[in-house]
C-alpha positions in Angstrom: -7.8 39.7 -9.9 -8.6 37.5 -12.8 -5.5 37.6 -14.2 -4.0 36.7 -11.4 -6.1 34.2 -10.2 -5.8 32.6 -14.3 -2.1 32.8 -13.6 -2.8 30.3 -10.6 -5.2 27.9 -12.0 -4.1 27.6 -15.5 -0.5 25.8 -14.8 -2.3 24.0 -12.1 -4.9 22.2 -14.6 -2.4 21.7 -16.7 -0.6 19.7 -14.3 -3.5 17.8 -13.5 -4.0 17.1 -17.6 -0.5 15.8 -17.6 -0.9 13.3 -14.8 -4.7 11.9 -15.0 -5.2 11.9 -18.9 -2.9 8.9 -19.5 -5.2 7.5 -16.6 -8.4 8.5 -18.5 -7.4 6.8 -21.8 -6.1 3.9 -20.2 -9.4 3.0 -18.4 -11.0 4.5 -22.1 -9.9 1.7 -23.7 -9.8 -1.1 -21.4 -14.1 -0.8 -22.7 -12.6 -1.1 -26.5 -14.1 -3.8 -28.6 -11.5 -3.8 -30.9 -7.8 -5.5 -30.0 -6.1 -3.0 -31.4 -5.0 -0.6 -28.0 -4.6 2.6 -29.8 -8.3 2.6 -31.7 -11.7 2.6 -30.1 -14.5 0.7 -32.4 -17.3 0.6 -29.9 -18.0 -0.8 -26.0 -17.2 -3.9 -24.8 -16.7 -5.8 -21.5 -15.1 -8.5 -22.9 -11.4 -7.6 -21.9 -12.8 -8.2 -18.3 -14.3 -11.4 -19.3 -11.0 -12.4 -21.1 -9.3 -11.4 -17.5 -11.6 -14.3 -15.7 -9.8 -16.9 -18.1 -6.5 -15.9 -18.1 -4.9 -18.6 -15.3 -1.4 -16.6 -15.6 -3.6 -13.3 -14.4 -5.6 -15.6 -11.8 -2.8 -17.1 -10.3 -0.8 -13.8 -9.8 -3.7 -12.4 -8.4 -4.2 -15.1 -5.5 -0.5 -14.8 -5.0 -0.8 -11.2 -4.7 -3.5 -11.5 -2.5 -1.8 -14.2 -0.2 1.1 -11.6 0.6 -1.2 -8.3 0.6 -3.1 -9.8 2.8 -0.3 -10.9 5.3 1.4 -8.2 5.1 -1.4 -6.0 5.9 -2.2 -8.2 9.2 1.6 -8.8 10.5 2.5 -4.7 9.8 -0.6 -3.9 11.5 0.0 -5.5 14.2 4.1 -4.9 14.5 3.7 -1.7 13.5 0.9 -1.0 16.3 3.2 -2.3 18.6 6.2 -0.4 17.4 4.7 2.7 17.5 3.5 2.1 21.2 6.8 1.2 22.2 8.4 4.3 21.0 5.9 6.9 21.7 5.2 5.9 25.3 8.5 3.4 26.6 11.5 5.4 24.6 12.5 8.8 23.5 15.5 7.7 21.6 15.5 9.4 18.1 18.1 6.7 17.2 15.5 4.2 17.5 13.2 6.5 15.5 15.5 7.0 12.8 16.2 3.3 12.7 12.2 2.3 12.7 11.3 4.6 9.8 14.4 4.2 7.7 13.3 1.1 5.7 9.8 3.0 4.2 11.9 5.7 2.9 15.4 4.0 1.3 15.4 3.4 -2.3 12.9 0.2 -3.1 15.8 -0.9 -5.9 18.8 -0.6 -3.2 16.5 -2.7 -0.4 15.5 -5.5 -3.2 19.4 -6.0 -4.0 19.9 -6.2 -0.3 17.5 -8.6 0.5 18.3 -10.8 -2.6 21.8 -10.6 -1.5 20.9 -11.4 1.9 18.2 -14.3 1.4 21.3 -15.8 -1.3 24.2 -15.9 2.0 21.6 -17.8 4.5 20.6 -20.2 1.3 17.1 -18.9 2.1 14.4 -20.3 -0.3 12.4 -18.0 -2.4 8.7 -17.6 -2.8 5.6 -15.8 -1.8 7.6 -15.9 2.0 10.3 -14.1 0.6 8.0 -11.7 -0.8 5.7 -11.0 2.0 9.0 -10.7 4.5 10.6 -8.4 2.2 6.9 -6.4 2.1 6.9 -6.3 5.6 10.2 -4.0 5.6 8.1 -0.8 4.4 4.9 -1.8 5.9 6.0 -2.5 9.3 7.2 1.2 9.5 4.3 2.8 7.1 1.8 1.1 9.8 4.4 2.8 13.0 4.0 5.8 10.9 0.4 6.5 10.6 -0.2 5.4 14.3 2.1 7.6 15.8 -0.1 10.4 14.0 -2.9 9.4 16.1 -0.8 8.5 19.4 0.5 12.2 19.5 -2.9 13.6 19.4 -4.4 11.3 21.8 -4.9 12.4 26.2 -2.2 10.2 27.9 -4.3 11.1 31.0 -6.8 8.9 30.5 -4.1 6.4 30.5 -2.8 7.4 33.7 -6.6 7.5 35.2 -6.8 3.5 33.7 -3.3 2.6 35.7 -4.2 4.8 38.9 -7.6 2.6 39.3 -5.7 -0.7 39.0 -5.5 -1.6 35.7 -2.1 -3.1 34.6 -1.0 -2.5 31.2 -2.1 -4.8 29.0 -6.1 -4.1 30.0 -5.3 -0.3 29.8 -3.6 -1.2 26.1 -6.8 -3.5 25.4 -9.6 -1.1 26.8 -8.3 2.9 26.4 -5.0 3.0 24.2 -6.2 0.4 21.6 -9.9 1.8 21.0 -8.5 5.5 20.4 -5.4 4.2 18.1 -8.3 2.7 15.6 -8.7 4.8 13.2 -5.1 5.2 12.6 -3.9 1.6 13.0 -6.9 1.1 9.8 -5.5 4.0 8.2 -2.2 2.0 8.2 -3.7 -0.9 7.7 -5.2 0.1 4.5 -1.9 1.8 3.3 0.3 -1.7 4.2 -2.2 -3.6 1.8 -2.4 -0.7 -1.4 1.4 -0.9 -1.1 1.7 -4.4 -1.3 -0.5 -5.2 -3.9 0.9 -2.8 -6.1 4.3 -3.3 -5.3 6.6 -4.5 -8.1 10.6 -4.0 -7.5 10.5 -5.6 -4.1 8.6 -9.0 -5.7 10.7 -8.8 -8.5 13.7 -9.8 -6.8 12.3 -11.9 -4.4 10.2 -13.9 -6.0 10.4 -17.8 -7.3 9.8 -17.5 -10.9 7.0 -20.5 -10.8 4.8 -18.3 -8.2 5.0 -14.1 -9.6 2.6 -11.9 -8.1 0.4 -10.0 -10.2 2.5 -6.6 -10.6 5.1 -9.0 -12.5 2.2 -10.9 -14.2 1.8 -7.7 -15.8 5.8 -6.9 -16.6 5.9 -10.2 -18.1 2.5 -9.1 -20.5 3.1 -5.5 -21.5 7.1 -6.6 -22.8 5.3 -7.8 -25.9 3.1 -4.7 -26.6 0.0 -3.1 -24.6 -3.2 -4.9 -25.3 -6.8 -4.2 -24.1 -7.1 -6.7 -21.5 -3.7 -5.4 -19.7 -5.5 -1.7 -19.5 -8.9 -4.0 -17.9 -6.2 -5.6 -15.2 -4.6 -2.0 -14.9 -8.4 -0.1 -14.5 -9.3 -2.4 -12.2 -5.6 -2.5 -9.8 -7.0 1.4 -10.1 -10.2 1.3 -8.8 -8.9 -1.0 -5.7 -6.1 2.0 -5.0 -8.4 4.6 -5.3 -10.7 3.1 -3.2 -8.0 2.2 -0.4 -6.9 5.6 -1.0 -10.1 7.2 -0.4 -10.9 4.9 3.1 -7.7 6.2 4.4 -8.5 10.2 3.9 -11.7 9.3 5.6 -9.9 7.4 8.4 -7.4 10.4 8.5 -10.6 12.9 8.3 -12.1 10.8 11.3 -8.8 10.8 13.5 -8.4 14.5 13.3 -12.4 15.0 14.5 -11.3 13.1 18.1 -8.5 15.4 18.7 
């Protein structure tokens, strides 16, 4: 039996080596007093003080920010609404197919659509551009996730709401909309860790005088790796796993009302 069971374990470690060690050294190092990246000499902070007065790494990050953050609100709510709409006013799988389709094309294929697109109507570039072309995944990511938790939710008490009186929109506001919450955060938190570490999209949408942070960090690493870009890259890290984490609980807590 413990043969076997080594026969399990062992490759699976091994896979785990091969993905999280990179990870390990990379945060490692970003506490390396020395400037070389490939040689510890000691702990330091002072990558993440080097961070606060970079302006290039400051102004990607408010940009990045500015569209995370509006993405996350406009997909949360669109995608709310989509997901509504489909699960309780359609049963086309057309429209289903046609909903979900932009989160899983290629990201390379959509960016030389949109840029192609946005260059026929003479539409201007920016962080607008960015945040509509953002919206393409997270729109159906948000429809997604809240369908999870619309398909395990009691229609019934829906019906009970509209058989008292209630007209849609107060049976939305006061039964559907409560019981979707853990899944429209879920989404919610998955539109935003998307969008703030979202590089191909941005990179062809963007102005070149406004880059979010994920180019920020192209335009650093094409003259070698230094310390401070493994500080920006430790702490984009701790923010995902974080987001990450919420949205297992949020899962965790939408499967405990079922």
């Amino acid at each position: 039996m413990r043969r076997r069971n080594l026969g399990v374990y062992v490759p699976l470690w091994l896979t785990y080596v091969f993905f999280y060690a990179p990870i390990v050294v990379m945060v490692v190092m970003s506490f390396n007093s020395s400037d070389s990246p490939f040689g510890f000499d000691g702990f330091s902070l002072k990558w993440y003080g080097a961070l606060a007065e970079n302006d290039n790494v400051l102004r990607g990050l408010v940009n990045t920010l500015i569209v995370a953050v509006g993405t996350t609100v406009i997909a949360t709510v669109v995608g709310t609404m989509l997901a509504v709409g489909l699960a309780r006013y359609t049963r086309s799988k057309i429209l289903d197919a046609l909903a979900t389709l932009p989160a899983i094309l290629p990201e390379l294929m959509l960016a030389v659509g949109l840029l192609i697109f946005y260059s026929t109507v003479r539409f201007t570039l920016g962080l607008h551009s960015i945040l509509l072309a953002h919206l393409t995944f997270g729109i159906p990511l948000v429809a997604v996730v809240v369908r999870v938790r619309l398909a395990s939710m009691d229609m019934s008490l829906e019906e009970a709401s509209r058989d008292l009186g209630a007209g849609p929109i107060p049976t939305f506001l006061r039964i559907t909309l409560p019981g979707l919450m853990p899944g429209v955060a879920a989404g919610a938190l998955l539109a935003f860790t998307f969008s703030l570490d979202e590089f191909v999209l941005a990179f062809f949408t963007a102005e070149p005088t406004e880059p979010t942070l994920p180019i920020v960090i192209y335009s650093m690493i094409r003259f070698g790796v230094t310390p401070d870009i493994n500080a920006l890259a430790t702490i984009l890290l701790v923010v995902s796993f974080t987001a990450v984490i919420a949205v297992q609980r949020m899962t965790r807590l939408t499967e405990s009302f079922k």
